[in-house]
C-alpha positions as CSV (number, residue, x, y, z in Angstrom):
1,X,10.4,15.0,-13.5
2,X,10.2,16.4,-10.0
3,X,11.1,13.1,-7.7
4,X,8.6,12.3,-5.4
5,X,8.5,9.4,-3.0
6,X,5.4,7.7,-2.5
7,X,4.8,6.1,0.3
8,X,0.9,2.3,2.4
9,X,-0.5,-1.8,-1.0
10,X,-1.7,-3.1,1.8
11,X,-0.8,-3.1,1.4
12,X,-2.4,-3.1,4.0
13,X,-5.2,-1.4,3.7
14,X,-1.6,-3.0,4.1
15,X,-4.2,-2.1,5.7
16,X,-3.9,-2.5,0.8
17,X,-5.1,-3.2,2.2
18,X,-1.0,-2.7,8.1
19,X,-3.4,-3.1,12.9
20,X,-4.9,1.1,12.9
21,X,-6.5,1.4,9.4
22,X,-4.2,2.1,6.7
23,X,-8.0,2.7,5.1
24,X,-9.3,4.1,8.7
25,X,-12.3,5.5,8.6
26,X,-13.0,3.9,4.6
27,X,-13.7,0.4,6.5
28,X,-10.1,-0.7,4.3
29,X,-8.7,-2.3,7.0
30,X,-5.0,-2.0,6.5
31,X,-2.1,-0.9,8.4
32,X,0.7,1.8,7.4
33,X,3.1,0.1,5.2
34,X,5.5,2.8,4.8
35,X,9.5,2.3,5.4
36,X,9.9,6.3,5.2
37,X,8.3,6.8,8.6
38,X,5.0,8.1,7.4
39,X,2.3,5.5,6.9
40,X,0.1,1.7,4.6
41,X,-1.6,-0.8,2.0
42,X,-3.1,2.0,2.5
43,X,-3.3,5.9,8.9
44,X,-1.2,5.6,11.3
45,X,-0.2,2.2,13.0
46,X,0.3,1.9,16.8
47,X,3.2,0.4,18.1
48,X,2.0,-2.8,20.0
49,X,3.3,-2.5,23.5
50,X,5.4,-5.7,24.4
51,X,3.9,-7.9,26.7
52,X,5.4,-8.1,30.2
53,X,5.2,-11.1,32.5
54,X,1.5,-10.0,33.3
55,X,0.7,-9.6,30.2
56,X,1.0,-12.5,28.5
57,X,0.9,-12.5,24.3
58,X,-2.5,-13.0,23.0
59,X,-2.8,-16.4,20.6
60,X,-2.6,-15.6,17.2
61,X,-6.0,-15.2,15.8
62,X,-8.3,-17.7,13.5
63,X,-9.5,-15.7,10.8
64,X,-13.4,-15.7,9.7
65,X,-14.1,-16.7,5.9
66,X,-14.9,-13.3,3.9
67,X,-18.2,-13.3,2.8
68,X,-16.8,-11.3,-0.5
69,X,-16.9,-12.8,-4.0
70,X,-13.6,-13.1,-4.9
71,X,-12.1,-10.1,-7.8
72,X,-11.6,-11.3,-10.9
73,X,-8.8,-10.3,-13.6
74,X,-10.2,-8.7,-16.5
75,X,-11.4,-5.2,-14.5
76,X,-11.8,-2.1,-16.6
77,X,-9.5,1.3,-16.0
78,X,-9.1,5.0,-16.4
79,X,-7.2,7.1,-15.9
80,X,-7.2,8.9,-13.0
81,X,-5.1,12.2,-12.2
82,X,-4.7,13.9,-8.7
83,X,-2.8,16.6,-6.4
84,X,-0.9,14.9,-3.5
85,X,1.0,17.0,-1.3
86,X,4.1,15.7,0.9
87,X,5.0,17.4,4.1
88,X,6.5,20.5,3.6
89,X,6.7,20.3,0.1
90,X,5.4,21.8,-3.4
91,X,2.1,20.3,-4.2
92,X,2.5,17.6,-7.1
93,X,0.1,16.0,-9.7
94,X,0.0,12.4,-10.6
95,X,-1.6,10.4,-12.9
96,X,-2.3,6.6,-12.6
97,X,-4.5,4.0,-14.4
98,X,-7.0,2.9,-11.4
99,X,-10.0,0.2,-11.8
100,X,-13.3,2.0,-13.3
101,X,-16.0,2.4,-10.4
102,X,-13.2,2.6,-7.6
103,X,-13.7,6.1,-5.9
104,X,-11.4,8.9,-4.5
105,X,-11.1,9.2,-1.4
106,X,-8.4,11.6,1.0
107,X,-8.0,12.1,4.3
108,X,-7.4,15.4,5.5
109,X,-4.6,15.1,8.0
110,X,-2.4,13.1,4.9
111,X,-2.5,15.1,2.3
112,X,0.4,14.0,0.3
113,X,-1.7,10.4,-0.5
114,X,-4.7,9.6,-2.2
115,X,-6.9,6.4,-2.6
116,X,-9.4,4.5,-4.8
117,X,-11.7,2.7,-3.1
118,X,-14.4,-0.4,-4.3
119,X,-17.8,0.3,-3.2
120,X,-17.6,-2.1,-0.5
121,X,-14.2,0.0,0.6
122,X,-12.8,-3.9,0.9
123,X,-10.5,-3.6,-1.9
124,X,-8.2,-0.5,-3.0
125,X,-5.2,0.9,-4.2
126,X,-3.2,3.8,-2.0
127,X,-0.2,6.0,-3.6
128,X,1.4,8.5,-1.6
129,X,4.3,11.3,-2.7
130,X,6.8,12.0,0.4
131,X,10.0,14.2,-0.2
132,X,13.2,13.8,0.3
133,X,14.1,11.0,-2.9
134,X,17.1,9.6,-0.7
135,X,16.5,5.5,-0.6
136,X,16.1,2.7,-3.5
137,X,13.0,0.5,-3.6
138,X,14.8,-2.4,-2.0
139,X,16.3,-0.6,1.0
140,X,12.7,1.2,1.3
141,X,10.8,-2.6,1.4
142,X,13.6,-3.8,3.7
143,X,13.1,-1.2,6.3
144,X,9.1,-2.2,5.9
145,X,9.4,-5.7,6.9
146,X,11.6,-5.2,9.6
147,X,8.8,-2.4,11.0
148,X,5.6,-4.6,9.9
149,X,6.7,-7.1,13.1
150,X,7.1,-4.3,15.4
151,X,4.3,-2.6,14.4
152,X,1.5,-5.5,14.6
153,X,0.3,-6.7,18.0
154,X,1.6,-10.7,17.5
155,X,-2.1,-12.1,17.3
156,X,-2.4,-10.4,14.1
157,X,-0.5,-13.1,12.8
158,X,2.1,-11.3,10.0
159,X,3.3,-13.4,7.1
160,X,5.4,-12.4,4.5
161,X,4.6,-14.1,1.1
162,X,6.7,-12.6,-0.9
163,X,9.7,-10.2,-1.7
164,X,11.1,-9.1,-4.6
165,X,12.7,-6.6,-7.1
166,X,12.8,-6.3,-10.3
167,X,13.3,-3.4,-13.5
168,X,9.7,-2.5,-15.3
169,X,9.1,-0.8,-18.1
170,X,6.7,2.1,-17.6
171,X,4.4,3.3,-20.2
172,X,6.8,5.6,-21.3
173,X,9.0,2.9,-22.7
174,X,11.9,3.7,-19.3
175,X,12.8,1.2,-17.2
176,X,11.7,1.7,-13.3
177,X,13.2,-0.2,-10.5
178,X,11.0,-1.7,-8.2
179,X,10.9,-3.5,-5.4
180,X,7.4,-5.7,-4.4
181,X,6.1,-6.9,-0.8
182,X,3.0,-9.4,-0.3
183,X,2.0,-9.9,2.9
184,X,-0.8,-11.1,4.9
185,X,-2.1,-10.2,8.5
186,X,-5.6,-10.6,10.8
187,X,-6.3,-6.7,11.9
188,X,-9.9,-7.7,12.3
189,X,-11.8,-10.6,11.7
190,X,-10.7,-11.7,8.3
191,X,-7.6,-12.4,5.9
192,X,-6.2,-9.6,4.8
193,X,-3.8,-10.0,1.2
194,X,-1.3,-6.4,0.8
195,X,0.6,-6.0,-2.0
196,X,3.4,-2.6,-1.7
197,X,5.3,-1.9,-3.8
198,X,8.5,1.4,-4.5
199,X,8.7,2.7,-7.6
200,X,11.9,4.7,-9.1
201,X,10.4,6.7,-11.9
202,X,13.0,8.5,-13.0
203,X,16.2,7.1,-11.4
204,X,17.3,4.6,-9.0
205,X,15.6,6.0,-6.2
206,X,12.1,5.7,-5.1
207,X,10.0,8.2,-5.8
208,X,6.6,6.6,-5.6
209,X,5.0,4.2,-3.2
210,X,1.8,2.4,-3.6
211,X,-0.1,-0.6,-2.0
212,X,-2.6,-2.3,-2.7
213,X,-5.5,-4.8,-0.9
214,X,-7.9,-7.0,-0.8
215,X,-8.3,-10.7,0.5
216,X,-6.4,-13.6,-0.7
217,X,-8.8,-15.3,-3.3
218,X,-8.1,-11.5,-5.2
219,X,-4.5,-12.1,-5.4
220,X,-4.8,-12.6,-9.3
221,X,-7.1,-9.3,-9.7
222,X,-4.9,-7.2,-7.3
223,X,-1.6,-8.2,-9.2
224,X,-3.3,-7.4,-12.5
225,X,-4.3,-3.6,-10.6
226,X,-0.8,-3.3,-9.6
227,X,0.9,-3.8,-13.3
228,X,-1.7,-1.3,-14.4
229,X,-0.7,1.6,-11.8
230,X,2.8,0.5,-12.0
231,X,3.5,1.3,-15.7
232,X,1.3,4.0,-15.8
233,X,1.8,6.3,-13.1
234,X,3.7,9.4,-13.7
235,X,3.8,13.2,-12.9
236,X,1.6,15.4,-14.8
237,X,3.1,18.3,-16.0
């Protein structure tokens, strides 16, 4: 297989679903949660300028209760296959298992990533494809929350949840490395939950990134999406 790297879960929207909009312009409010310089969940994030002693740090926001029913486990999928492009790179196809009803959607200026969006464009799943393969999932999620604090003004209130790695097996009975962020963070009004997680396909190097978001009472939903992409995304062809 060709190695790929896919680059923001949530995550952010980070952001799945991390402040700019991972999701701009899809209402998916979730920053760029790439390690690899390019950018997550799920646009491009800002770089908070530091405050200065007339400028004084904002207070860390109170979030507004979503008004969203919360995603349940149990969600339908197909499969879904797509072109992504990295930066000065042959064009390459993927293939993922994405939630039934959740729609394409690209933005022209990154081609090399595509996302499935809810109809609400609350909840989604992002997965990018950057060349060169040259880090492993963990240094790839280490790099990412060392960059989420410097990219997110302080009032949007960054909290790690989780981080992990760990060896799944894809669909094609190999094992894939992967390493797992969940984070939270305020870039608007309300709670936002970012799962992102690297993905060595064929290796020990990443080759694929995705995130993934929502809000925290879908934590249970989102982990079920992210199993589903996980072991079945691959290169078609």
């Amino acid at each position: 297989m060709r190695r790929v790297l896919l680059a923001g879960l949530l995550l952010l929207a980070l952001a799945l679903g991390v402040g700019g909009g991972y999701y701009t312009g899809d209402r998916l409010d979730t920053p760029d949660p790439t390690a690899s310089g390019t950018a997550g969940p799920l646009g491009t994030v800002s770089q908070s300028p530091s405050p200065t002693p007339t400028e004084p740090s904002l207070p860390v926001k109170t979030p507004v209760p979503s008004n969203l029913d919360p995603l349940q486990p149990g969600l339908d999928y197909t499969s879904r296959t797509f072109t992504v492009t990295p930066q000065d790179e042959p064009s390459v196809q993927l293939s993922i298992d994405a939630p039934q009803g959740w729609h394409l959607t690209r933005d022209p200026k990154r081609p090399q990533e595509v996302k499935y969006l809810d109809d609400r464009k609350e909840r989604g799943v992002r997965v990018e494809a950057i060349e060169p393969v040259d880090t492993t999932p963990a240094d790839e999620m280490a790099q990412l929350i060392v960059d989420l604090k410097k990219s997110q003004a302080p009032e949007n209130d960054v909290q790690i949840v989780s981080h992990t790695t760990d060896v799944v097996d894809g669909e094609d009975g190999d094992a894939r490395p992967v390493a797992t962020l969940i984070y939270t963070y305020i870039p608007g009004k309300t709670l936002r939950y970012v799962i992102v997680r690297w993905i060595a396909i064929d290796g020990q190097l990443t080759n694929v990134e995705m995130s993934i978001t929502g809000i925290p009472e879908d934590a249970a939903a989102l982990d079920e999406v992210l199993q589903h992409a996980t072991t079945s995304v691959h290169e078609v062809g």
